[in-house]
C-alpha positions in Angstrom: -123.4 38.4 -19.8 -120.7 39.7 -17.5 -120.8 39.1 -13.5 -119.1 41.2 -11.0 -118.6 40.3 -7.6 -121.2 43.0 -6.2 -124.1 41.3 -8.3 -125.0 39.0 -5.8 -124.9 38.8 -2.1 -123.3 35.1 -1.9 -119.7 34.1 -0.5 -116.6 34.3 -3.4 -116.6 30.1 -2.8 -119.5 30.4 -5.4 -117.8 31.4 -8.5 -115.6 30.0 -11.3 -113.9 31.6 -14.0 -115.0 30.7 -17.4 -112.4 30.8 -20.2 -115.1 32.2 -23.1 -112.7 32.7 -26.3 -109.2 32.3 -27.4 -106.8 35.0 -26.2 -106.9 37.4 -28.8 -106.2 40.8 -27.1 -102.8 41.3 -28.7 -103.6 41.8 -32.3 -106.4 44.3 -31.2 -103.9 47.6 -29.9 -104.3 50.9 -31.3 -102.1 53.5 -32.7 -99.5 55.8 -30.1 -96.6 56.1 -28.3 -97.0 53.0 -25.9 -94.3 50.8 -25.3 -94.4 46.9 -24.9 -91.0 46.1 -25.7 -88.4 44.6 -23.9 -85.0 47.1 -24.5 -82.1 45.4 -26.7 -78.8 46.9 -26.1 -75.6 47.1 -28.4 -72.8 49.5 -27.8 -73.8 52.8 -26.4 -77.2 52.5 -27.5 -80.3 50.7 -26.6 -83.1 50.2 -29.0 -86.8 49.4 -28.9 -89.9 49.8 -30.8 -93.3 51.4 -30.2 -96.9 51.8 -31.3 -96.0 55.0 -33.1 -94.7 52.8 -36.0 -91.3 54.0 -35.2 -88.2 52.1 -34.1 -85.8 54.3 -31.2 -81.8 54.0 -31.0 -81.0 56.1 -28.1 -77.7 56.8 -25.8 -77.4 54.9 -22.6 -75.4 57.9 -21.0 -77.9 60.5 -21.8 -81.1 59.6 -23.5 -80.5 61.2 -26.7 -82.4 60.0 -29.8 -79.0 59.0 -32.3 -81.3 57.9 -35.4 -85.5 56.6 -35.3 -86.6 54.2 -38.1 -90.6 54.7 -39.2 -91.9 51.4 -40.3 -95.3 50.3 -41.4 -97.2 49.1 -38.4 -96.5 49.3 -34.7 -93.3 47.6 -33.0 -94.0 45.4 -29.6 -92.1 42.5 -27.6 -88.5 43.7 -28.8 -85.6 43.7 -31.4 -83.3 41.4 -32.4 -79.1 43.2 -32.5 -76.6 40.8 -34.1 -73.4 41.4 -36.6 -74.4 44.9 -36.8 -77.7 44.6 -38.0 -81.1 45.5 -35.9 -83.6 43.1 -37.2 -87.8 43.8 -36.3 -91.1 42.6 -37.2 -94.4 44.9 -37.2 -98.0 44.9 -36.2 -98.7 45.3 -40.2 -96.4 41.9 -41.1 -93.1 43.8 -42.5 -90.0 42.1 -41.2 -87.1 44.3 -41.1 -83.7 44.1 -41.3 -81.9 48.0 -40.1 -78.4 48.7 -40.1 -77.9 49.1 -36.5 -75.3 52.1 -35.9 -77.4 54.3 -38.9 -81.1 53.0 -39.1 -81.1 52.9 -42.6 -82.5 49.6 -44.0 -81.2 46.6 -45.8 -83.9 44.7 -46.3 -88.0 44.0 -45.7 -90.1 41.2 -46.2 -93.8 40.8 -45.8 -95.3 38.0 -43.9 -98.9 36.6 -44.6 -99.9 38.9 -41.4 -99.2 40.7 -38.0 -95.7 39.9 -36.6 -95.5 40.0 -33.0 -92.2 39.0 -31.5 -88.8 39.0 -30.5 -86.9 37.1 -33.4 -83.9 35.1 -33.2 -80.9 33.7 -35.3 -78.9 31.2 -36.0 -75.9 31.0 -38.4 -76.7 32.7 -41.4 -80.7 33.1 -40.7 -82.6 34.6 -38.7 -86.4 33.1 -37.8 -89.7 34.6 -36.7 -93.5 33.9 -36.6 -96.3 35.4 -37.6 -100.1 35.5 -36.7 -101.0 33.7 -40.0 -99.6 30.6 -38.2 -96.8 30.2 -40.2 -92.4 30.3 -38.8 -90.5 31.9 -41.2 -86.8 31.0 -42.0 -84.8 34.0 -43.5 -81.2 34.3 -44.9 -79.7 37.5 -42.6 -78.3 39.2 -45.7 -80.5 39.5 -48.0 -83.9 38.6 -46.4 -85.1 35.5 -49.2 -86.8 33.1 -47.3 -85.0 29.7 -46.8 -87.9 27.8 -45.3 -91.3 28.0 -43.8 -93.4 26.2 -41.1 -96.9 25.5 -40.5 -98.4 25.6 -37.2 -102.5 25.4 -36.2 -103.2 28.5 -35.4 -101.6 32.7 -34.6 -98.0 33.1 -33.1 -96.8 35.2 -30.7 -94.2 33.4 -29.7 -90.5 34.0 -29.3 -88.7 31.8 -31.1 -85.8 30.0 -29.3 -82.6 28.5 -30.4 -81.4 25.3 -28.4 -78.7 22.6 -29.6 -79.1 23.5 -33.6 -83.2 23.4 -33.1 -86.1 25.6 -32.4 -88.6 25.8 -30.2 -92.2 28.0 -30.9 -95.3 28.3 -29.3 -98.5 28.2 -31.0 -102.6 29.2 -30.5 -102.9 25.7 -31.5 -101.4 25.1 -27.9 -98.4 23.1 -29.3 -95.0 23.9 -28.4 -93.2 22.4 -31.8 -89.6 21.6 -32.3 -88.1 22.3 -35.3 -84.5 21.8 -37.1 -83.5 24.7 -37.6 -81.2 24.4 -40.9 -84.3 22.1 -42.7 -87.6 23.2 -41.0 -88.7 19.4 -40.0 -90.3 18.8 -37.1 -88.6 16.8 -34.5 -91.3 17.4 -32.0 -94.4 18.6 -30.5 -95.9 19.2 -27.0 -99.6 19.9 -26.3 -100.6 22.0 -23.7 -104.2 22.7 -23.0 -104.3 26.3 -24.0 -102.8 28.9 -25.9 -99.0 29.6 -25.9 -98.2 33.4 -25.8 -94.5 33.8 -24.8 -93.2 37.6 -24.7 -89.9 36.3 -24.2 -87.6 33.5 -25.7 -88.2 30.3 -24.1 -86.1 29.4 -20.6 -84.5 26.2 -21.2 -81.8 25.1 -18.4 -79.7 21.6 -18.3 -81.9 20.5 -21.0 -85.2 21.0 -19.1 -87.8 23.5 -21.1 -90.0 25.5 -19.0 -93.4 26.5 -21.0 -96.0 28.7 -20.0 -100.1 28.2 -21.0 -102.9 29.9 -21.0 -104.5 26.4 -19.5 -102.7 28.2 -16.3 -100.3 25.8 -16.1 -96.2 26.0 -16.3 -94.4 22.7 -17.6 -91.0 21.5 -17.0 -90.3 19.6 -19.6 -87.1 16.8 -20.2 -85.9 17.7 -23.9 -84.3 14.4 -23.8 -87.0 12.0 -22.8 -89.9 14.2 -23.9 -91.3 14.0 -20.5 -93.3 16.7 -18.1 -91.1 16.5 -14.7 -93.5 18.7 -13.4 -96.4 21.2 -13.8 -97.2 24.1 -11.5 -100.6 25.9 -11.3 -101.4 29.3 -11.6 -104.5 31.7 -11.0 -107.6 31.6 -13.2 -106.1 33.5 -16.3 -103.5 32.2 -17.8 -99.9 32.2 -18.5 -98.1 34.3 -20.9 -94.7 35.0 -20.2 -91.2 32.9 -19.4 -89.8 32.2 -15.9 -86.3 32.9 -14.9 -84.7 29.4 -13.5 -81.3 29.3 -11.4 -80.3 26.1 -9.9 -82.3 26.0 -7.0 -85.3 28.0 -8.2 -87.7 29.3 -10.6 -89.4 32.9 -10.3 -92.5 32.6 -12.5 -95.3 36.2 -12.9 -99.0 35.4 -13.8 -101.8 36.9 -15.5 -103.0 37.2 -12.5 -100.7 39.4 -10.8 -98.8 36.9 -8.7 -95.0 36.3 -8.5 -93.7 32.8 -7.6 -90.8 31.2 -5.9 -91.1 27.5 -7.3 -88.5 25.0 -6.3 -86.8 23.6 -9.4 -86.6 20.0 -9.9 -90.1 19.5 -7.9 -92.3 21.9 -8.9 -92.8 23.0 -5.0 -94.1 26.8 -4.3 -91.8 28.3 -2.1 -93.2 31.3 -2.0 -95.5 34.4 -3.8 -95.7 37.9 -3.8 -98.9 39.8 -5.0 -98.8 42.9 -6.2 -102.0 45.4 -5.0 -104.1 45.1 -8.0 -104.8 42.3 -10.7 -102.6 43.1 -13.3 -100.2 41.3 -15.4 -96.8 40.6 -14.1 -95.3 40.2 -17.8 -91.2 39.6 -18.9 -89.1 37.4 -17.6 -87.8 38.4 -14.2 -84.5 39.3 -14.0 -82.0 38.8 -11.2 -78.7 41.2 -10.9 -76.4 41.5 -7.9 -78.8 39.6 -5.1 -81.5 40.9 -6.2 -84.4 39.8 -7.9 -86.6 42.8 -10.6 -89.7 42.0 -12.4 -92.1 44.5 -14.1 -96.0 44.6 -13.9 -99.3 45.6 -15.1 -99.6 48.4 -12.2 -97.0 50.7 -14.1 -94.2 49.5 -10.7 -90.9 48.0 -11.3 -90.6 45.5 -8.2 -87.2 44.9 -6.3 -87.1 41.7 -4.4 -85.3 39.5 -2.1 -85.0 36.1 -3.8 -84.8 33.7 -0.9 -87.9 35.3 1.0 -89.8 37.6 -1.7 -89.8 40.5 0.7 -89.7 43.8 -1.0 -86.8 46.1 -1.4 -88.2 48.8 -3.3 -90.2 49.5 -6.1 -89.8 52.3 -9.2 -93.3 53.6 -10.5 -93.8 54.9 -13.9 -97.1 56.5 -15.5 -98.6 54.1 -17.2 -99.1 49.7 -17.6 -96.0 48.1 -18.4 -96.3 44.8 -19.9 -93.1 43.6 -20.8 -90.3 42.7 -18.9 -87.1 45.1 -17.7 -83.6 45.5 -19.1 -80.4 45.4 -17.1 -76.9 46.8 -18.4 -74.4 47.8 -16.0 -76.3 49.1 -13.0 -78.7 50.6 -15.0 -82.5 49.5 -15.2 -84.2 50.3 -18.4 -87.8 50.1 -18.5 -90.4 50.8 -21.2 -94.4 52.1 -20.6 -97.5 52.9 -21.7 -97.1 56.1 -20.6 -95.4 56.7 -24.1 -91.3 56.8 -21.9 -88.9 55.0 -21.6 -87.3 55.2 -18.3 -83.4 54.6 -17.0 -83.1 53.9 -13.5 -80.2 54.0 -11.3 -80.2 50.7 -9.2 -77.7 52.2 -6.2 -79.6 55.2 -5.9 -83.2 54.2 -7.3 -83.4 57.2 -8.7 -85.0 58.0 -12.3 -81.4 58.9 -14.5 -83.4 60.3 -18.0 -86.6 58.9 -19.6 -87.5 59.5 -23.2 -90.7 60.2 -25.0 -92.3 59.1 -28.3 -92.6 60.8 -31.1 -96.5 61.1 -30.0 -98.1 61.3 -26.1 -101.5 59.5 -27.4 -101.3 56.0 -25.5 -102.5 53.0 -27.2 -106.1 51.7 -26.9 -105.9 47.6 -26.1 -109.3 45.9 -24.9 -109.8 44.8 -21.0 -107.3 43.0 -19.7 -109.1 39.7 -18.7 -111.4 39.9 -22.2 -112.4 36.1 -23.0 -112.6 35.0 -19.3 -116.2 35.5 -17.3 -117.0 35.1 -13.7 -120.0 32.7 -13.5 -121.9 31.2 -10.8 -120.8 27.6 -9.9 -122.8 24.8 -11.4 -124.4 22.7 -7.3 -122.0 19.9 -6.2 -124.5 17.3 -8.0 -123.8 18.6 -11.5 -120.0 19.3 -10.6 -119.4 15.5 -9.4 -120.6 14.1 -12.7 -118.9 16.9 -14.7 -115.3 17.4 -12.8 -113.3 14.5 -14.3 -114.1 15.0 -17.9 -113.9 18.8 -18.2 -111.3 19.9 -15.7 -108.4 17.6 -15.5 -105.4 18.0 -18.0 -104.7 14.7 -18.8 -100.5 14.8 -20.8 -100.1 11.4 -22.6 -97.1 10.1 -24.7 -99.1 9.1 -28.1 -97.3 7.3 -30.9 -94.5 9.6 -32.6 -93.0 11.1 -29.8 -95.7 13.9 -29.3 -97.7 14.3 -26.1 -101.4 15.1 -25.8 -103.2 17.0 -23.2 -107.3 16.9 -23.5 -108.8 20.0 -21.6 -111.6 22.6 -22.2 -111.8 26.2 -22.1 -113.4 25.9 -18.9 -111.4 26.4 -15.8 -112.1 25.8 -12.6 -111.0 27.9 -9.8 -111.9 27.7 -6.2 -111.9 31.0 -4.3 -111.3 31.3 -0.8 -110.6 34.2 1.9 -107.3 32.6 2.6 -105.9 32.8 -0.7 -104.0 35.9 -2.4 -105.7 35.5 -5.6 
């Protein structure tokens, strides 16, 4: 049963959110021109996938198609570029490896299911993950699998290369190290929720910053295997990767909130909301001073990174759910609206946007499906409940690996004061 706010006549202090299901809205969009992709650049061209089943090469200068690749399934998070070669995995489970001047293919190879990410390399191999659970190891030049590893549950994950080792999220709510060259584990960290990362893992001065959909962000000591600190969110969840400078990191929710946090103590500094509860997805992105994220509500965001007062903001026609692309002075942006946009950042003005081979936007379920607004349980049943099902409790166990013991259950105070 679903509960909106005009159901009953009693003050927003007497609701939770309920976390009902795993996340599972990703492997459930439709067929059409929707973006989701974060652009990959190389050369004069900049390449991305959409729903269509088709992957784009396109000039910077102009917005002219150069070549289009049809695969077997829809295209979302991004592309990999490297040596030449433009390598993608689809919503069917092909994994392909494109020559990237011409489009034509090299090589596929099917995974045991939907492939939704980024992927990376690393010497002569280039890794992804796929929903079946599994990380895949590929040789580059000829696409036979090296190795394989087993996670608990779906990925969509970016994988991410750091010191000859990879790191990968998981359903399961692990983040696992892995060697890259042998596919052992070195490690694994439990969070209390599903990991979803759109974007490669942001790991500074050996300190990993995780997102969850327990609504938590970790910093995490690679070295010691330590959390230095966690920072809370809204009510649903976590699925993207923060940029960190020196002195800060700027972190987007599910719930439509951007945050200033200061690094090394976890401390808010400051938030920005945008004006309805969408996604703020991507990994922000700061050029010149200045500090761009994209959101749910179809607006590019300009911001001042000390303050998070806005500069400006670039509004396209449709959701946008993955983060922004700088080259040069030149924004690129990808939508639901089927475009993909270029965006002077001196003059904010729209330079060329480019349409999909088809105008029919993708159908993907509610945004906050899984999560239920509920009526708090009285402060009686809360006091004998609170310990056991709301605190994250992160414990070294014996192997090096950390365990956090949560529920699905989260609780969330509102009040008129707060943003969110």
């Amino acid at each position: 049963m679903e509960l909106s706010l005009s159901d009953f006549d009693i003050e927003m202090q007497d609701y939770e959110v309920r976390k009902t299901s795993k996340f599972d809205r990703i492997w459930k969009i439709g067929f059409g021109g929707s973006l989701s992709t974060v652009p990959e650049f190389m050369g004069k061209l900049v390449y991305f996938g959409a729903y269509d089943h088709y992957i784009y090469a396109i000039r910077k200068n102009d917005g002219k198609l150069e070549w289009q690749f049809k695969g077997d399934g829809g295209f979302t998070f991004g592309t990999l570029a490297d040596g030449g070669m433009l390598y993608a995995g689809s919503y069917n489970g092909t994994f392909y490896a494109l020559d990237a001047s011409s489009g034509k293919m090299a090589w596929h190879f099917r995974a045991g299911d939907q492939i939704m990410c980024i992927p990376c390399s690393y010497g002569n191999n280039v890794y992804f993950g796929s929903k079946d659970g599994y990380v895949y190891c590929l040789d580059k030049k000829n696409g036979k699998e090296v190795w394989r590893f087993r996670t608990g549950d779906c990925i969509a994950s970016v994988p991410t290369i750091y010191k000859g080792t990879l790191f990968i999220g998981s359903f399961d709510g692990y983040v696992y190290q892995i060697d890259a060259v042998s596919g052992k584990e070195v490690w694994r960290f439990k969070t209390g929720g599903e990991i979803c990362n759109n974007y490669r893992f942001t790991i500074k001065d050996d300190t990993l910053y995780v997102s969850s959909f327990d609504n938590y962000l970790y910093a995490i000591n690679i070295r010691t295997k330590k959390v230095i600190w966690r920072f809370r969110t809204g009510q649903y969840g976590n699925a993207s990767s923060p940029l960190a400078t020196d002195s800060m990191i700027y972190h987007g929710s599910r719930d439509g909130v951007m945050y200033a946090i200061e690094n090394g103590t976890g401390r808010e500094i400051w938030r920005f909301t945008i004006n309805s509860q969408e996604i703020i997805g991507g990994i922000p992105v700061l050029h010149h001073g200045v500090l761009y994220f994209s959101a749910g509500d179809g607006n590019v965001y300009a911001l001042v990174p000390e303050t998070g007062k806005e500069l400006w903001r670039f509004k396209t026609g449709g959701q946008i759910y993955e983060g922004v692309g700088i080259d040069g002075d030149v924004l690129y942006v990808g939508s639901y609206d089927c475009h993909i946009y270029a965006v002077d950042l001196e003059s904010r003005e729209e330079i060329w946007r480019f349409t999909t081979n088809t105008l029919q936007q993708s159908q993907i379920p509610p945004l906050n499906e899984g999560f239920e607004l509920v009526v708090k349980k009285s402060a009686s049943e809360e006091s004998l409940e609170e310990n056991d099902r709301y605190e994250v409790n992160v414990s070294a166990v014996s192997g090096g690996e950390y365990k956090s013991e949560s529920e699905y259950q989260i609780k969330v105070e509102y009040h008129q004061k707060m943003k969110y």
